[in-house]
C-alpha positions in Angstrom: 0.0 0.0 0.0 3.2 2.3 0.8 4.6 1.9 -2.8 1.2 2.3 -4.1 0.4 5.3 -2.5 4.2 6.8 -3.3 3.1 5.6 -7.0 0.4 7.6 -7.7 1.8 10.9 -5.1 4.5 11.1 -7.7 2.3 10.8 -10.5 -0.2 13.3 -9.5 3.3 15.9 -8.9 4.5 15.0 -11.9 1.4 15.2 -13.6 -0.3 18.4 -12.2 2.4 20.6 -12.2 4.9 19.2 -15.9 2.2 16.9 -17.8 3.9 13.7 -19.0 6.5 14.7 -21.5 6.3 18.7 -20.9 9.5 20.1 -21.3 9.2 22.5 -18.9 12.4 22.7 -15.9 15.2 21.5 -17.9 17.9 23.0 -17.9 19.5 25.2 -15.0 20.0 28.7 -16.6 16.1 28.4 -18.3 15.0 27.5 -14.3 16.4 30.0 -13.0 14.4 32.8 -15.5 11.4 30.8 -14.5 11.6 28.7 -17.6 11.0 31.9 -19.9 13.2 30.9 -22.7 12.0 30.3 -25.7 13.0 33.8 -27.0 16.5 33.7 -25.6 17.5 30.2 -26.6 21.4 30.8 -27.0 22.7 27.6 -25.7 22.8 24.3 -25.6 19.6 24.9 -23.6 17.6 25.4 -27.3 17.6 21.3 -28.0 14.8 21.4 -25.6 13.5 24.5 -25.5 13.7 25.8 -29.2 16.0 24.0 -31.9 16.1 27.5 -33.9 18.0 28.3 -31.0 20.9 25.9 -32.2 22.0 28.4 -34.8 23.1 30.8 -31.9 25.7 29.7 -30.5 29.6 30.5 -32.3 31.2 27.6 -30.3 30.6 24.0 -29.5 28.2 23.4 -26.1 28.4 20.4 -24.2 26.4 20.9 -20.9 25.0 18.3 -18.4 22.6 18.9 -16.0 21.5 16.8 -12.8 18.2 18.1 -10.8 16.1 16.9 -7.4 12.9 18.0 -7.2 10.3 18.6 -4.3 12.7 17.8 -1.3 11.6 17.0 1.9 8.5 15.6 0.9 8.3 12.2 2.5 8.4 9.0 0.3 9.1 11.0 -2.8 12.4 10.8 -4.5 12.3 12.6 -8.1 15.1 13.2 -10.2 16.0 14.8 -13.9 19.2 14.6 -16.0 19.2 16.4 -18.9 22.4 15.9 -21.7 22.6 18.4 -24.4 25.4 18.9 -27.6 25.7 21.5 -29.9 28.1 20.8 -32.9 29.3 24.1 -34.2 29.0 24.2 -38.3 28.5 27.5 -39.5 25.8 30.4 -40.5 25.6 28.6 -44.2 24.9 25.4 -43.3 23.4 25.7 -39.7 24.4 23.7 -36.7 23.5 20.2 -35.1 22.6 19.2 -31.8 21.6 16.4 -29.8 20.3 15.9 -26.5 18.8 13.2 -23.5 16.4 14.4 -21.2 15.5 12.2 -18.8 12.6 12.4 -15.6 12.7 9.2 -13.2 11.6 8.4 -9.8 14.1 5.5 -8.2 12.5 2.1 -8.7 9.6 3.7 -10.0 9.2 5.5 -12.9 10.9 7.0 -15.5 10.6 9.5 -18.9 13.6 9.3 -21.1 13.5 12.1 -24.4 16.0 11.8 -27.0 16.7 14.1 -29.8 18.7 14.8 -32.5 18.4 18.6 -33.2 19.5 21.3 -36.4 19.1 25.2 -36.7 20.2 27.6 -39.0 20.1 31.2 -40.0 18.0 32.1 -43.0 18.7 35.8 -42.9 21.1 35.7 -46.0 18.6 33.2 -48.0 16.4 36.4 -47.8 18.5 39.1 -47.8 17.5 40.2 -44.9 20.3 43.2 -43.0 17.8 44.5 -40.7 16.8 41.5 -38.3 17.7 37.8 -38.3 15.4 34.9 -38.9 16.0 31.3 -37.4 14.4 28.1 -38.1 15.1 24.6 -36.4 13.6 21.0 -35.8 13.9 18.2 -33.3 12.9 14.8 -34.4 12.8 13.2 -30.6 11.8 10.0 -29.4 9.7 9.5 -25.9 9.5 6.4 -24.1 8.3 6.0 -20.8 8.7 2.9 -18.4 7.5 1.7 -14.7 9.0 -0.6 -12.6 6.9 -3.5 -11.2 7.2 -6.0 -8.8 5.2 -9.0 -7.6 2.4 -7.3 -6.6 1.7 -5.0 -9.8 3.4 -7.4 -12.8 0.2 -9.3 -13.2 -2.1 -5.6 -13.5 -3.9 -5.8 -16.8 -2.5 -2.3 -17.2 0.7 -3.9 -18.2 0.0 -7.2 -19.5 1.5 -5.4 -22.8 4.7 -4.9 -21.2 5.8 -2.1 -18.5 7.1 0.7 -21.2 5.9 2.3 -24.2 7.4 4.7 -26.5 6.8 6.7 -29.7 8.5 8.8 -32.1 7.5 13.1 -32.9 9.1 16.3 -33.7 9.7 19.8 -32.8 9.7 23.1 -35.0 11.6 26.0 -33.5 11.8 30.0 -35.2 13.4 32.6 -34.0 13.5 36.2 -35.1 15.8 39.0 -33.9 16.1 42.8 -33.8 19.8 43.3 -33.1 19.4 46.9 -32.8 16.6 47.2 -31.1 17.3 43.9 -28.3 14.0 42.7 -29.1 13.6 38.8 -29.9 10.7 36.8 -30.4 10.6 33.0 -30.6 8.2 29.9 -31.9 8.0 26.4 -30.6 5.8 23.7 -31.6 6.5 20.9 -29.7 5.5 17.2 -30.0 3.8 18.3 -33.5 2.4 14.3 -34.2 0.8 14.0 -30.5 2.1 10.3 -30.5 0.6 8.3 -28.3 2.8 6.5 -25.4 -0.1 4.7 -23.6 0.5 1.0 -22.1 -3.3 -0.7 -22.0 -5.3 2.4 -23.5 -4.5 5.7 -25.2 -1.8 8.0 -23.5 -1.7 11.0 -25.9 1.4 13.7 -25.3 -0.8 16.9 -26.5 1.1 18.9 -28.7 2.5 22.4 -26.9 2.7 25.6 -28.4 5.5 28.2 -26.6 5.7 31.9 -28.0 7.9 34.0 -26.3 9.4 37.8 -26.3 12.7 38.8 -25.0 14.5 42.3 -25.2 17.8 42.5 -24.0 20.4 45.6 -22.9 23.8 46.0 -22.2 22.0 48.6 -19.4 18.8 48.1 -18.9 17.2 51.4 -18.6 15.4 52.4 -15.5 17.3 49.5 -13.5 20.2 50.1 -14.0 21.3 46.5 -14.7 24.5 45.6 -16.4 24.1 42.5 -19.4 20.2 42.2 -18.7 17.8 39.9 -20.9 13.9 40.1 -19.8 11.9 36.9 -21.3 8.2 36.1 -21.0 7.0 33.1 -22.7 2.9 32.3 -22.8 2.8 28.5 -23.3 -0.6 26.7 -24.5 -0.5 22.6 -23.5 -4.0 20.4 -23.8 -6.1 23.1 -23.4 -4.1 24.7 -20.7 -2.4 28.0 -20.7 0.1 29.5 -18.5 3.2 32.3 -18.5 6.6 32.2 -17.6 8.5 35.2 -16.7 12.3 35.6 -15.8 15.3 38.0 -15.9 19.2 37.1 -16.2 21.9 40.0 -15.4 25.7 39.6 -15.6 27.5 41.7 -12.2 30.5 41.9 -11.1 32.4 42.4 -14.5 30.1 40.0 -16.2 31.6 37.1 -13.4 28.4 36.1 -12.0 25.0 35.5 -13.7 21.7 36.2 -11.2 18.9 35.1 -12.2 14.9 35.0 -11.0 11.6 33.7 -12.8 8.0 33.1 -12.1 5.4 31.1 -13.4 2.2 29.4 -11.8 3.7 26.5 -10.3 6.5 28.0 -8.9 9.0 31.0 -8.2 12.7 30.8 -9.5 16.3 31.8 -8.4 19.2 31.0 -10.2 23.3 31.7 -9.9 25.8 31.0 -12.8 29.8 31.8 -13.2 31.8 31.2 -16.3 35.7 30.6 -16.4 38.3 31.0 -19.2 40.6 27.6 -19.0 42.7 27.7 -22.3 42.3 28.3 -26.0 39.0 30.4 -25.7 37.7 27.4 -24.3 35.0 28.4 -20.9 33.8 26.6 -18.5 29.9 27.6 -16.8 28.9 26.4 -13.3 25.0 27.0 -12.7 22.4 26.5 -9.8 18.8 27.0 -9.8 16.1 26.7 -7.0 12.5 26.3 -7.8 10.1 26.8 -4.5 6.6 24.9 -5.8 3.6 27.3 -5.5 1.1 24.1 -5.6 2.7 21.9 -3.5 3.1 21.8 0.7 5.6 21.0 2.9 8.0 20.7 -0.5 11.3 22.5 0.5 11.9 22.8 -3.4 14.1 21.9 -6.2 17.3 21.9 -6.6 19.4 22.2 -10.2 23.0 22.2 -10.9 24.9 22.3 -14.5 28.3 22.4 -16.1 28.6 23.4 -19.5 32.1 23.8 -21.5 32.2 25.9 -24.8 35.3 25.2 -27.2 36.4 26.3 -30.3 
């Protein structure tokens, strides 16, 4: 009755607040801006987030992140890792990506998303000098899997087998204003709406992301050195919620502060890049989430590396 009960509290978490296969909370630096990123997407965080983002970056990304979420709360252990590559082409022929995302509750449960990602500029196709335009896809693969023991292996739930998965895609576009710091994004996410269900139908909805970002090297009024401001709207299954968040570099661009809100939760986040050699840098990042919806959690807790090379 113990694991039963831990079953389903874990499910309903997982559930109410992400949706199975939302793609909301990865990533460390996106957390910490409240998970407002589809605008900004100029890292390896884009896999995820929005692949037109993967014609951003000028280096090679490879960043690793490793989360636990709602601590404190008693029989629940839930963890994410999410692994993410950016392979550095150029603006002609656009850059690739691939990443793992994976959601899993010890013993449990367990998401696992992989993808294999590409973005590229198609300002010059246009002939376009005053703004950029960005377009990207992810063709991912979702699979889901619970563990079972001698009590649950003979459920007709999984006389099937214990895990199911499915293949879909992602479209990502980006557009940006240089001169004016103004950046809007696209993401269509999960376009097919495959279905991952065991016994009966389990339909990931498809989720649409538009987001808005304007960034200053001073943001007026603040007073804030290096500042971005993102806010994304996000529209899942009939459901529609925002996510706001701000990032600003201090201390002679050393340390990253960042905060975020959206319904589930409020957002703080910390990140510090070092120079090692040959232009190569290396990012540390923490975020903390504090859950709006559920009690007596004492939040989440996110940390990530991520090295850029030449």
């Amino acid at each position: 009755m113990k694991r039963i009960c831990t079953i389903l509290s874990i499910l309903i978490i997982t559930n109410s607040l992400f949706g199975a296969f939302n793609d909301s909370g990865w990533g460390v630096r996106p957390q910490g801006m409240g998970g407002a990123f589809t605008a900004v997407a100029n890292d390896s965080n884009a896999n995820i987030f929005n692949p037109a983002g993967i014609a951003q970056p000028e280096n090679h990304e490879l960043s690793f992140t490793s989360s636990k979420l709602f601590t404190g709360l008693e029989g629940v252990d839930i963890g994410q890792n999410f692994l993410s590559y950016i392979h550095r082409v150029n603006d002609n022929v656009g850059n690739f990506g691939f990443s793992w995302a994976s959601l899993y509750s010890q013993n449990l449960y367990r998401e696992d998303t992989i993808a294999i990602s590409y973005g590229r500029f198609l300002s010059d196709l246009f002939k376009v000098e005053t703004f950029d335009i960005a377009c990207g896809a992810n063709l991912k693969y979702l699979k889901h899997e619970y563990t079972t023991d001698e009590r649950t292996a003979n459920d007709p739930v999984f006389s099937g087998g214990n895990s199911k998965g499915a293949p879909t895609m992602d479209l990502g576009f980006l557009t940006l204003f240089p001169d004016t710091g103004l950046f809007f994004g696209l993401a269509l996410r999960n376009l097919t709406s495959p279905d991952v269900g065991l016994k009966t139908s389990d339909i990931v909805p498809m989720e649409t992301a538009f987001g808005v970002a304007f960034f200053r090297e001073r943001m007026p009024y603040l007073t804030l050195p290096t500042c971005t401001l993102a806010l994304d709207f996000v529209s899942r299954d009939k459901n529609f919620d925002y996510r706001f968040g701000i990032e600003t570099w201090i201390f002679n661009g050393n340390l990253s502060v960042r905060s975020g809100i959206n319904p589930q939760e409020f957002c703080f986040g910390l990140g510090h890049e070092l120079l090692i050699k040959d232009n190569s840098r290396l990012e540390i990042d923490y975020a903390f989430s504090l859950p709006l919806e559920v009690e007596q959690s004492s939040g989440s807790h996110r940390l990530g590396i991520t090295l850029r090379f030449p």
